[in-house]
ZALUM-211639 format. One record per residue (C-alpha): residue in one letter; x, y, z. Coordinates in steps of 0.1 Angstrom, whole numbers, padded with zeros to 4 digits, always signed. Each point is the difference from the previous one (the first is absolute). Last residue first. Example, Ala and Ser with C-alpha at 12.3 -4.5 7.8 and 13.67 -1.06 7.14 Angstrom:
# ZALUM-211639
S+0137-0011+0071;A-0014-0034+0007;
# end
This chain:
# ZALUM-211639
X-0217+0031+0005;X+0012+0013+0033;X+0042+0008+0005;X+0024-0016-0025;X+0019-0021+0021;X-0023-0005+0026;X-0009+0015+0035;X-0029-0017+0022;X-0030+0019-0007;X-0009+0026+0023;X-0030+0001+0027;X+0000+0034+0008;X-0019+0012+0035;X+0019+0029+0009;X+0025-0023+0022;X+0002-0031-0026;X+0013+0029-0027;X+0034+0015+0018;X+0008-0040+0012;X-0005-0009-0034;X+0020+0022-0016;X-0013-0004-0036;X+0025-0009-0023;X+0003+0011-0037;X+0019-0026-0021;X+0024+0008-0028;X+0013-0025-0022;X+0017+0009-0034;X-0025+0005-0028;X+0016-0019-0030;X+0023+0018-0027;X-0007-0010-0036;X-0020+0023-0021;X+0015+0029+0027;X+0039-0008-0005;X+0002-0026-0028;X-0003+0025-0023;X+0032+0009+0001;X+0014+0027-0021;X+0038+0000+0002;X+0016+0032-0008;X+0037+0012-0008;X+0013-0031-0016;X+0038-0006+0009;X-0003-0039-0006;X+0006-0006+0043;X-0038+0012-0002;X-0010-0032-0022;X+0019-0024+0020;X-0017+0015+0035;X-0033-0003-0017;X+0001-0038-0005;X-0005-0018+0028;X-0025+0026+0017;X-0018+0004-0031;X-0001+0018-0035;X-0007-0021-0030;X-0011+0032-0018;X+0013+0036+0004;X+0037+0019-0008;X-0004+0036+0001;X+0025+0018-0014;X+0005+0040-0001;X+0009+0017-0033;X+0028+0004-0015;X+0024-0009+0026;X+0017-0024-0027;X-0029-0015-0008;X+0022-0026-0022;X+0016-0010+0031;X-0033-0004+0022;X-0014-0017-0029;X+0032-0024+0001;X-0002-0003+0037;X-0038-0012-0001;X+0005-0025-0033;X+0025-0018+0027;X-0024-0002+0024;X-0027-0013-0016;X-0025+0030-0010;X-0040-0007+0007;X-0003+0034-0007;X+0023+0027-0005;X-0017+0036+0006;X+0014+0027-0013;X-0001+0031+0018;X-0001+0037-0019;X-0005-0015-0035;X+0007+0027-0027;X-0006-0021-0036;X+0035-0005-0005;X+0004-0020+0032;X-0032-0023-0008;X+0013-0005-0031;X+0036-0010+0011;X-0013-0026+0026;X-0025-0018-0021;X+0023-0025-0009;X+0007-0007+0037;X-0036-0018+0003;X-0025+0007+0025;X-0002+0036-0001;X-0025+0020+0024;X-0001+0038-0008;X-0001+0028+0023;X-0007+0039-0001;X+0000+0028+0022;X-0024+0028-0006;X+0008+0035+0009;X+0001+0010-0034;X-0030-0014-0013;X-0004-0030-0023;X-0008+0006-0036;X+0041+0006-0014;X+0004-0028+0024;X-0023-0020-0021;X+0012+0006-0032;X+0036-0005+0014;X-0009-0037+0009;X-0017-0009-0034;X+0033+0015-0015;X+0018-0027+0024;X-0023-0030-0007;X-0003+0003-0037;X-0034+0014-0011;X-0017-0033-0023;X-0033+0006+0011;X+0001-0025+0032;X+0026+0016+0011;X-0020+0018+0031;X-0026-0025+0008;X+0026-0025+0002;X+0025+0023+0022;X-0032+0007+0020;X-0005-0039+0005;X+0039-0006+0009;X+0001+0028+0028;X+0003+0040-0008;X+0002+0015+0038;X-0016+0043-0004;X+0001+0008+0034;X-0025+0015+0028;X-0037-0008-0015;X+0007-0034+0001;X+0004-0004+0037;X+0019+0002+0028;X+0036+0000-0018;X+0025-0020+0017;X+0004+0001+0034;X+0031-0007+0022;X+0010-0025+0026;X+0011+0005+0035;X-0028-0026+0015;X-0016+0032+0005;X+0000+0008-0029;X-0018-0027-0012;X-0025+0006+0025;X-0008+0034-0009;X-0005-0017-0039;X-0023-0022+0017;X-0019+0024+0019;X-0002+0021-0038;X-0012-0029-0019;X-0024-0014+0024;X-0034+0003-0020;X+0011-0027-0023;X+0028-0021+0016;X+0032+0010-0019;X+0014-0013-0029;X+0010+0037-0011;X+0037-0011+0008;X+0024+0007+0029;X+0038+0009+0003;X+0031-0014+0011;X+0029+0024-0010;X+0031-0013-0014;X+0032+0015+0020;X+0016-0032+0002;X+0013+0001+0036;X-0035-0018+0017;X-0019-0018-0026;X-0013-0026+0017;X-0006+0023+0034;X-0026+0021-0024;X-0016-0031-0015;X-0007-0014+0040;X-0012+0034+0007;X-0026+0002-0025;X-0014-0032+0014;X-0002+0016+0036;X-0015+0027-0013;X-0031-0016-0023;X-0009-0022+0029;X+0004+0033+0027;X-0027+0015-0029;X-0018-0030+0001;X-0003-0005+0037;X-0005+0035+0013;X-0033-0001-0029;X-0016-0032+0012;X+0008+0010+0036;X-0014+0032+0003;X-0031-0011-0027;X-0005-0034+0024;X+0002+0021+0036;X-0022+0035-0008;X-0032-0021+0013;X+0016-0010+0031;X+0018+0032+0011;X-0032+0018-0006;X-0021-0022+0020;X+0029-0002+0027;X-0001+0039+0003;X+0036+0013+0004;X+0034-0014+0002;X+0025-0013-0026;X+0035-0009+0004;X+0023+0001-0028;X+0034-0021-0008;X+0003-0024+0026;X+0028-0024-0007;X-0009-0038+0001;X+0019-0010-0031;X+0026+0024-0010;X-0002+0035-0014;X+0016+0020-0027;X-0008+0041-0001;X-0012+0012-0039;X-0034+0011+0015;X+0004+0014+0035;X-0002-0021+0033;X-0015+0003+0034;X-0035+0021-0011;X-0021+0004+0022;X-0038-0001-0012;X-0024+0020+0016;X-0041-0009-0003;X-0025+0029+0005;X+0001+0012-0036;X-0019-0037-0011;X-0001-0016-0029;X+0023+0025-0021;X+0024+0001+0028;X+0001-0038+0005;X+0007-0009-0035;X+0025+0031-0004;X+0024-0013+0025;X+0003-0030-0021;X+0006+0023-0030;X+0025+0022+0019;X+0020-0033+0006;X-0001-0015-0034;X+0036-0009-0004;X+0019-0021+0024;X+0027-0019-0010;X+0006-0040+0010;X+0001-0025+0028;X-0029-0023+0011;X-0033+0002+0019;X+0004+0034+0008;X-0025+0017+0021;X-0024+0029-0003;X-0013+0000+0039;X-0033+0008+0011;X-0017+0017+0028;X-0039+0002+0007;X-0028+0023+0009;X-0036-0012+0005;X-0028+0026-0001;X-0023-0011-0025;X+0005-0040+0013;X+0010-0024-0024;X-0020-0024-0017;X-0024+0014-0024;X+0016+0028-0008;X+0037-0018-0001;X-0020-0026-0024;X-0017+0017-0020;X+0024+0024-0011;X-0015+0029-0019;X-0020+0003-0035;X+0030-0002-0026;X+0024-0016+0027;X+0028-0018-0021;X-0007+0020-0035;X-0007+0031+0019;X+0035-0007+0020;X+0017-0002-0030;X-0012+0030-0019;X+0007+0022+0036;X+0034-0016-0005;X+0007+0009-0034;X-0016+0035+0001;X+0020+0004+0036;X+0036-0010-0014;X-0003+0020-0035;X-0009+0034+0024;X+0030-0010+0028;X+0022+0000-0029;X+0021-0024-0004;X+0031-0005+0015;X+0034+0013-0010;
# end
């Protein structure tokens, strides 16, 4: 599911302001009114696409005039030199919609192609490889998009969606003297109906309070392995389990293979690095209406 086209055009139309807030200089200054040019979005190096609709929504919101063909959905791998969008239009337009195209294409094909990797790693265990709140601020719900379409999953969006207990609210919770359990109950008795809720253990003596108090998901965190099959025994089916903590790519196969049903990574868009996109002016096209491009480079103009 992408996001919607509403979410993508505030957070692109904020970007751009913050990129051109009074116009582009440069393009207005240096390139012709009527000039037209053709540009390629091209791969630098293999991964997953995701951010597609927002790299056509640079252009669009910059200029109407400018089309953007699309040669490769979000979620579709690529290799190194594959086309995966051309872009025609207004070259002033084209040039001052380029960084916040790319910037954004980038990260969210970054956040993707890392997602991915977890998802292949824990192929045939039936864990689920899901994000975190650790998200870029401003970019939650792109990044989310692009964890999915790395063929993750999303935890909640936001604090207003679940109710997740972690060690400081357990604190705050028994710090009167209320056992853990009844202190649990209390709450759920306050919470509504509809509400799911979580809560983080780090030790396996807190494993039958947290049960008796009503947890929907537990979350085990920063479980060995072996302490992550016992809980997953003790749960019994329970309640869902989440393992989290000392997740990576040399570890999070080992913790899947423990029968947890979730594994929150947070790894996946506080970590992930933009993968390399450049946009490509065909020279040829530009030279004969007067452009003078930039030779290409791996990450398009500064």
């Amino acid at each position: 599911m992408s996001t919607d086209r509403r979410e993508i055009d505030r957070i692109v139309t904020a970007a751009l302001d913050e990129d051109a807030p009074w116009g582009d200089l440069t393009s207005e200054t240096l390139i012709p009114a009527d000039a037209t040019a053709t540009a390629a979005l091209v791969a630098r190096e293999p991964g997953v696409l995701s951010g597609i609709e927002v790299f056509a929504a640079a252009f669009r919101i910059v200029d109407p005039a400018i089309e953007v063909g699309r040669l490769a959905a979000d979620g579709d791998r690529f290799a190194a030199g594959d086309v995966l969008a051309r872009v025609h239009g207004p070259a002033r337009g084209i040039l001052t919609a380029e960084r916040v195209a790319l910037n954004l294409s980038q990260r969210m094909s970054g956040v993707a192609t890392l997602t991915a990797q977890y998802v292949a790693a824990v192929a045939g265990t039936g864990a689920r490889i899901v994000d975190t709140r650790k998200t870029t601020p401003g970019l939650r719900s792109l990044e989310r998009q692009a964890v999915r379409d790395g063929g993750g999953r999303n935890h909640r969006r936001s604090l207003s969606d679940a109710i997740m207990a972690k060690d400081n609210h357990l604190a705050v919770l028994t710090a009167g003297g209320v056992d853990l359990a009844t202190a649990l109950r209390s709450a759920r008795d306050r919470m509504p109906h509809t509400a799911h809720l979580e809560v983080e253990i780090d030790r396996l003596d807190q494993l039958d309070a947290v049960l008796a108090g009503g947890a929907d998901t537990i979350m085990l965190d920063n479980f060995s392995p072996d302490d992550l099959r016992e809980g997953v025994r003790r749960i019994d089916g329970r309640a869902v389990v989440e393992a989290s903590g000392g997740v990576n790519l040399d570890t999070v196969a080992a913790i899947a293979a423990t029968g947890v049903d979730v594994i929150s990574v947070g790894a996946l868009t506080h970590s992930a690095r933009a993968l390399d996109l450049g946009l490509d002016v065909d020279i040829a096209l530009a030279e004969s209406v007067g452009v003078a491009p930039a030779a290409p480079s791996a990450t398009g103009h500064p």
